[in-house]
N, C-alpha and C positions, 0 to 999 in steps of 0.2 A: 504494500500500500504506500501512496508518495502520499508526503505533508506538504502540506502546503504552507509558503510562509506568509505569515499574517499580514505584513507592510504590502505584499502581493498582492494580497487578497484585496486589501484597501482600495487600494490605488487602482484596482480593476473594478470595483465598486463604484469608484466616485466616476472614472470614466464611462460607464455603461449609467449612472444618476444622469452626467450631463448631454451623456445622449438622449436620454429620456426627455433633460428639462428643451431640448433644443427642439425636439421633435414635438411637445407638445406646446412650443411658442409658432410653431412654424403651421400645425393644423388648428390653434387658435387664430391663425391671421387670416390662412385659406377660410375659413368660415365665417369669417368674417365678424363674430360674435352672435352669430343666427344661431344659438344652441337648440334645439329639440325639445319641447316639454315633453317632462315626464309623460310617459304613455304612448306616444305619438312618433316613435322610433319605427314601427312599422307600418307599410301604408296597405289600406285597405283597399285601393281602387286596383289592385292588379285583378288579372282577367285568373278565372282558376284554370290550373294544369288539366288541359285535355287529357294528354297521354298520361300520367299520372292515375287519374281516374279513371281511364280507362282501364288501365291495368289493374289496377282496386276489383273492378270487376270480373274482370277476366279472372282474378285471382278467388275471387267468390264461387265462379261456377266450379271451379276443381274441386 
């Protein structure tokens, strides 16, 4: 088993933090501050999966 040394570990911690803080300023901007309310992250107008349901049935008559 390798150890791992801890200043290592940090320091890859804080690098992989500021790709986070970077990556979540940068899809704040793209969005423009349009956030989503709660609930409404899905949209309801899509048509339903033909083939989908189709096969639903197809799978019923077996």
């Amino acid at each position: 088993m390798t150890t791992q040394d801890p200043q290592e570990l940090l320091k890859l911690k804080h690098e992989m933090d500021e790709q986070k803080r970077q990556f979540t300023n940068f899809a704040r901007s793209v969005s423009a501050g349009g956030e989503v309310e709660a609930g409404q992250e899905f949209s309801n107008d899509r048509l339903p999966d033909d083939q989908n349901r189709m096969k639903s049935v197809e799978n019923k008559r077996d």
